[in-house]
C-alpha positions as CSV (number, residue, x, y, z in Angstrom):
1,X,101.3,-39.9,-156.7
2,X,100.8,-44.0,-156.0
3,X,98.0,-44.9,-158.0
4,X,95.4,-46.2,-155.0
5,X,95.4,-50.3,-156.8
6,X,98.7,-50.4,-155.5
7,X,97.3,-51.3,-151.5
8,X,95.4,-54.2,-153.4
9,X,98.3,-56.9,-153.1
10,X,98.6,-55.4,-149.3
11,X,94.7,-56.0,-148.8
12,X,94.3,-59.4,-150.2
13,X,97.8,-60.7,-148.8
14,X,97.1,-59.3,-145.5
15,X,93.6,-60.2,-145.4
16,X,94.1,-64.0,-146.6
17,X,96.5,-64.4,-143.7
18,X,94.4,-63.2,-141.3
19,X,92.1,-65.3,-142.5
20,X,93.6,-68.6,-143.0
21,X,95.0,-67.8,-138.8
22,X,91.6,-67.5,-137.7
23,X,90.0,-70.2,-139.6
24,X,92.7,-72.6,-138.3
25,X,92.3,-71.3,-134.2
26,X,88.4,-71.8,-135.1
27,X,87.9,-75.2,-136.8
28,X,91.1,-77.0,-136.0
29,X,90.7,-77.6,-132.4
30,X,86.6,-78.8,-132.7
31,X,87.8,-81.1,-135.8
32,X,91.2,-82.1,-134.9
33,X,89.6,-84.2,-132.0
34,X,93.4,-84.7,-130.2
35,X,94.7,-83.6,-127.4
36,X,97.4,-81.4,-127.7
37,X,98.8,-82.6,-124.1
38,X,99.6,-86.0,-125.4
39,X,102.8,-86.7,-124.3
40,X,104.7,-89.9,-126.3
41,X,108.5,-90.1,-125.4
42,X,109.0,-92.5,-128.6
43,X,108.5,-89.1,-130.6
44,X,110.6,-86.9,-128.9
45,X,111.7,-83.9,-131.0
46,X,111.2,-85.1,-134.3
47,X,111.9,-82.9,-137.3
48,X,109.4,-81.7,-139.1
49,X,108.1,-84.6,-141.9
50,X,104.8,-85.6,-143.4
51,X,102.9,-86.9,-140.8
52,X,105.0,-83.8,-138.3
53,X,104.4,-80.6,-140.6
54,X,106.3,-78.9,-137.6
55,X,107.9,-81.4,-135.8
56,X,107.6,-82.9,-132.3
57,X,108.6,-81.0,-129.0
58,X,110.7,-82.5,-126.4
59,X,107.9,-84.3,-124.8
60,X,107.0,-86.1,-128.2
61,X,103.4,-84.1,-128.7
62,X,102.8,-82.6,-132.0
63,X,103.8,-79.5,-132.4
64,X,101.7,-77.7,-135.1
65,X,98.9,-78.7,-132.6
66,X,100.2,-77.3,-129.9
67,X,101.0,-73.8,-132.2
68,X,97.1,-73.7,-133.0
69,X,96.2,-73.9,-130.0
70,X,98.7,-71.5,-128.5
71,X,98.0,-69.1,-131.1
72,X,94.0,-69.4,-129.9
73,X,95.1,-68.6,-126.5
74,X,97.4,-65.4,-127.7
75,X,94.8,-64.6,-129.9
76,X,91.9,-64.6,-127.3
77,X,94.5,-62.4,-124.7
78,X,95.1,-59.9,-127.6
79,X,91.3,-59.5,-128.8
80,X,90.0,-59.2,-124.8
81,X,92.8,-56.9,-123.9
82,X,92.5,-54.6,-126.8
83,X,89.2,-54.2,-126.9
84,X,88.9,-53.6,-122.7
85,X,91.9,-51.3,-123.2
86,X,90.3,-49.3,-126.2
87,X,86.7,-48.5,-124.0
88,X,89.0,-47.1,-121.2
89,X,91.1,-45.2,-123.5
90,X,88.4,-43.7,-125.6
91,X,86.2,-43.0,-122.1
92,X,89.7,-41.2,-120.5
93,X,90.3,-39.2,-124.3
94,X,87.0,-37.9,-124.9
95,X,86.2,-37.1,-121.8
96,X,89.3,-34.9,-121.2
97,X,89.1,-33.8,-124.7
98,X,85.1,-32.6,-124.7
99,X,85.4,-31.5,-120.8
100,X,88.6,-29.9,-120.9
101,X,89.9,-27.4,-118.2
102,X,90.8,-29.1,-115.2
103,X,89.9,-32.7,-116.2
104,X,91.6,-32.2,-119.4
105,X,95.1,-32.2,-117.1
106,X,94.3,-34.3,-114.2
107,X,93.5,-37.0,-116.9
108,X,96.7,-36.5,-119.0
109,X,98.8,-35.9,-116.1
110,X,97.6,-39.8,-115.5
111,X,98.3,-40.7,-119.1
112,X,101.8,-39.4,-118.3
113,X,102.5,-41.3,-114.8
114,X,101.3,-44.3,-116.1
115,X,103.4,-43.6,-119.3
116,X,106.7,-43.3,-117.4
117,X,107.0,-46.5,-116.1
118,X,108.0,-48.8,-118.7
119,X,104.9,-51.3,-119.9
120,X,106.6,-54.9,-119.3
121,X,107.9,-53.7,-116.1
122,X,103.9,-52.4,-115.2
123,X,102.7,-55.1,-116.8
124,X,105.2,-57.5,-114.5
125,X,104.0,-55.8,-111.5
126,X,99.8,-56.8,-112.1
127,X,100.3,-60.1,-112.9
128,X,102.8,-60.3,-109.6
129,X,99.7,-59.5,-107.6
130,X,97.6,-62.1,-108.6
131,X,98.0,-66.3,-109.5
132,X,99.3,-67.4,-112.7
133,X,95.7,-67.3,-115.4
134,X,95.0,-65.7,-118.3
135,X,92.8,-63.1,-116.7
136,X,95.6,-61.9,-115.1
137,X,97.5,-61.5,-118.5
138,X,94.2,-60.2,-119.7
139,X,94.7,-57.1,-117.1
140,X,98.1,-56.8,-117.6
141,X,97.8,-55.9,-121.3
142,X,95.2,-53.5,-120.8
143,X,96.5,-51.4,-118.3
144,X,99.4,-51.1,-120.0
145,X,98.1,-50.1,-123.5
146,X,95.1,-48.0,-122.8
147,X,97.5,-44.7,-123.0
148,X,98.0,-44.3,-126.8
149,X,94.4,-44.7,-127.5
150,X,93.3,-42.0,-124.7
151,X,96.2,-39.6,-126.4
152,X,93.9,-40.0,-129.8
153,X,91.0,-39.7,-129.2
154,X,91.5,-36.4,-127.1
155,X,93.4,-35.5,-130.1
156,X,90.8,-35.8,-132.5
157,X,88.2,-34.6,-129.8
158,X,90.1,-31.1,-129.3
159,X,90.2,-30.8,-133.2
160,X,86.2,-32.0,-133.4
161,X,85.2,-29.5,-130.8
162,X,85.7,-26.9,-133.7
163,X,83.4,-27.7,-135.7
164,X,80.2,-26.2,-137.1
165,X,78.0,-29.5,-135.7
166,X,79.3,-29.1,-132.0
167,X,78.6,-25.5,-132.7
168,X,75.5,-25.8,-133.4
169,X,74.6,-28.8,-130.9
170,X,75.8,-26.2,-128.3
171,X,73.7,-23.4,-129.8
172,X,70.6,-25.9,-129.5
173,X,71.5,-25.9,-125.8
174,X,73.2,-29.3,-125.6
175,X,75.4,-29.8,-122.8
176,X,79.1,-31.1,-122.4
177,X,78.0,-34.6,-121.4
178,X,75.5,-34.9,-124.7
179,X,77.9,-33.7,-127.5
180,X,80.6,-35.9,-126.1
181,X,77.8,-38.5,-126.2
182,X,75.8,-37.8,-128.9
183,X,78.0,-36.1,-131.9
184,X,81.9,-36.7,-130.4
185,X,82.4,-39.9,-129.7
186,X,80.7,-41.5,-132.7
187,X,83.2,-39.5,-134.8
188,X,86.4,-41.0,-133.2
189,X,85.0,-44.4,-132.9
190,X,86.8,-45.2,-136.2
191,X,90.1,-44.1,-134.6
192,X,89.7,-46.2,-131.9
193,X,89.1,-49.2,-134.0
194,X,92.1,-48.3,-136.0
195,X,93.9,-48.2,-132.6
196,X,91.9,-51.4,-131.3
197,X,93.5,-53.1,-134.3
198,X,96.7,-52.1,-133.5
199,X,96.9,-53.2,-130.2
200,X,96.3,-56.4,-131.2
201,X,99.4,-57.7,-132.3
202,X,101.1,-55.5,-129.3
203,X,98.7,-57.3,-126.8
204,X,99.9,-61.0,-128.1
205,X,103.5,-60.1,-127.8
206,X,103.2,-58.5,-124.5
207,X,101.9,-61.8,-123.5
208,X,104.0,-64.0,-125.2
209,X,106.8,-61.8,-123.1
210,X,105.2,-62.2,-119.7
211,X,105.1,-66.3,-120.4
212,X,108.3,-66.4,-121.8
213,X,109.7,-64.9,-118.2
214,X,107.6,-67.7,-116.7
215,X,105.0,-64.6,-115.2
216,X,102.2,-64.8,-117.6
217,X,100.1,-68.4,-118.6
218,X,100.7,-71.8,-117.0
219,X,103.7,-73.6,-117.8
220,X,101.5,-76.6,-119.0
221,X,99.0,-74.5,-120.9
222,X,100.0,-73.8,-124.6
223,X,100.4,-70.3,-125.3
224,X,103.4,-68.9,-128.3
225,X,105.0,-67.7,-125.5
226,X,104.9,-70.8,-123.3
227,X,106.2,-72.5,-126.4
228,X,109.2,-70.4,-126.7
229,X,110.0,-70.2,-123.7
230,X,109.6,-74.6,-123.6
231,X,111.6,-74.8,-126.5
232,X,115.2,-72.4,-125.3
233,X,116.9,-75.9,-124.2
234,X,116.2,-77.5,-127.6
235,X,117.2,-74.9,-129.3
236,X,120.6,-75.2,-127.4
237,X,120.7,-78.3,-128.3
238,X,120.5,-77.3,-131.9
239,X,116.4,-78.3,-132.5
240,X,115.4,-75.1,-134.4
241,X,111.8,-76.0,-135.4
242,X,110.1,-75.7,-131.5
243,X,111.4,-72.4,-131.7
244,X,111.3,-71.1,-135.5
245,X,107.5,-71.8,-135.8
246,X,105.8,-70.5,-132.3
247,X,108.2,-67.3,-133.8
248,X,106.7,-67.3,-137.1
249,X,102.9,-67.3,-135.3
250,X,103.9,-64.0,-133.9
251,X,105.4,-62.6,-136.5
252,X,103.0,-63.2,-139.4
253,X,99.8,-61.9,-137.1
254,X,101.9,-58.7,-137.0
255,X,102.6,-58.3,-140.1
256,X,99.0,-59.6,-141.7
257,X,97.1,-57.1,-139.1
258,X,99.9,-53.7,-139.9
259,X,99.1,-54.3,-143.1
260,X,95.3,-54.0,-143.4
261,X,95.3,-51.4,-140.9
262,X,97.6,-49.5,-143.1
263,X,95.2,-49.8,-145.4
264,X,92.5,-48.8,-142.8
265,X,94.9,-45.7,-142.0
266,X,95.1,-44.6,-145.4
267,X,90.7,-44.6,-146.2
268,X,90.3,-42.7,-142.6
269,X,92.5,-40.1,-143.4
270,X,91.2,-37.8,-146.2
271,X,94.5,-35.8,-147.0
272,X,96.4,-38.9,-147.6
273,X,93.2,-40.5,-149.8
274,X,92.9,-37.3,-152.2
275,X,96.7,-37.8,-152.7
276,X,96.2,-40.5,-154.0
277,X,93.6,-40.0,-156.7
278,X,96.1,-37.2,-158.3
């Protein structure tokens, strides 16, 4: 079996990007005392150079600035969303899984309406209702994505609720409410993390989809999205770099969060974790 050192390079890789992303959406923007709005026509759509490390856009405003700062934005939707849409997800799944009966299918028949209707075209329709912000982005993400974390935890509730601790928390005449509470719920709160972690990178492109159809942040407020979606007539024009790196802020997020919570996957689940010390 794969000898456990090999998730080390995965770890450390994955867990330097993350870090280098969020100490440059942290400390750039309070160092860096420019404003990303600056618009200078003498620098229009510059490649990227020395004093450019990613160019100019077509209003002449630096665009690695404007990347940091979008990526704060897409960052902040992603974190917010996720975590809002984890506490509804783990409320729905362990209460359907530790209640069960008739609760158990009204609440999963709800998982499976909202489940039929494609998410960008949901998530289209609540931002539709309200003026363009990032709280409306913010609601849009998590009513979209609270359904695969509800599906868990009732999962891993229904497999708890056979275990010798419920048993005997029922046998010391606790009721339904209190071993969800007290003895359920803390034992799939690492799968919701796992979950919460997930949806992170799902959250930021689900944003970055809703700005790039002009539906999600401002026009004039930077988001990886917004900057995308700013940069399709350069790239027409044959100006890759306003594209290429608002793209490579989405992707590497992605990958850098997959990986450590492949890692993450591998520690929760004991099976897999006693493979790998044959």
């Amino acid at each position: 079996m794969a000898d456990p050192r090999t998730h080390r390079p995965r770890l450390w890789s994955s867990a330097l990007t993350v870090g280098v992303i969020l100490l440059a959406v942290l400390l750039v923007p309070p160092l860096v005392q420019l404003d990303e709005q600056a618009v200078d026509l003498s620098r229009k759509l510059l490649p990227p150079s020395w004093e450019h490390p990613f160019g100019t856009d077509d209003l002449g405003r630096d665009l690695l600035l404007r990347c940091v700062y979008g990526l704060r934005i897409s960052l902040l939707v992603g974190l917010v969303a996720a975590l809002v849409a984890t506490v509804v997800g783990t409320a729905v799944g362990a209460a359907a899984g530790a209640l069960g009966g008739r609760t158990d299918r009204t609440l999963m028949r709800l998982v499976d309406a909202f489940s039929s209707v494609p998410h960008l075209l949901l998530g289209i329709f609540v931002v539709a209702l309200f003026r363009p912000g990032i709280w409306p982005v913010i609601a849009s993400v998590a009513v979209t994505h609270w359904l695969s974390t509800a599906r868990i935890v009732r999962s891993e509730v229904l497999s708890l609720r056979t275990r010798p601790f419920v048993d005997a928390a029922v046998s010391g005449g606790a009721g339904r409410w209190r071993v969800a509470v007290r003895h359920l719920l803390p034992a799939v709160l690492p799968q919701a993390g796992l979950a919460a972690v997930l949806m992170v990178p799902h959250a930021m492109w689900h944003e970055s989809a809703l700005s790039f159809l002009g539906l999600g942040l401002p026009s004039h407020q930077a988001s990886l999205g917004n900057l995308v979606q700013n940069a399709r007539s350069s790239l027409l024009a044959g100006d890759w770099w306003p594209t290429l790196f608002p793209g490579l802020l989405l992707i590497l997020p992605t990958l850098a969060i997959a990986g450590l919570a492949g890692v993450w996957r591998d520690r929760l689940n004991p099976r897999r974790r006693s493979e790998l010390m044959l």
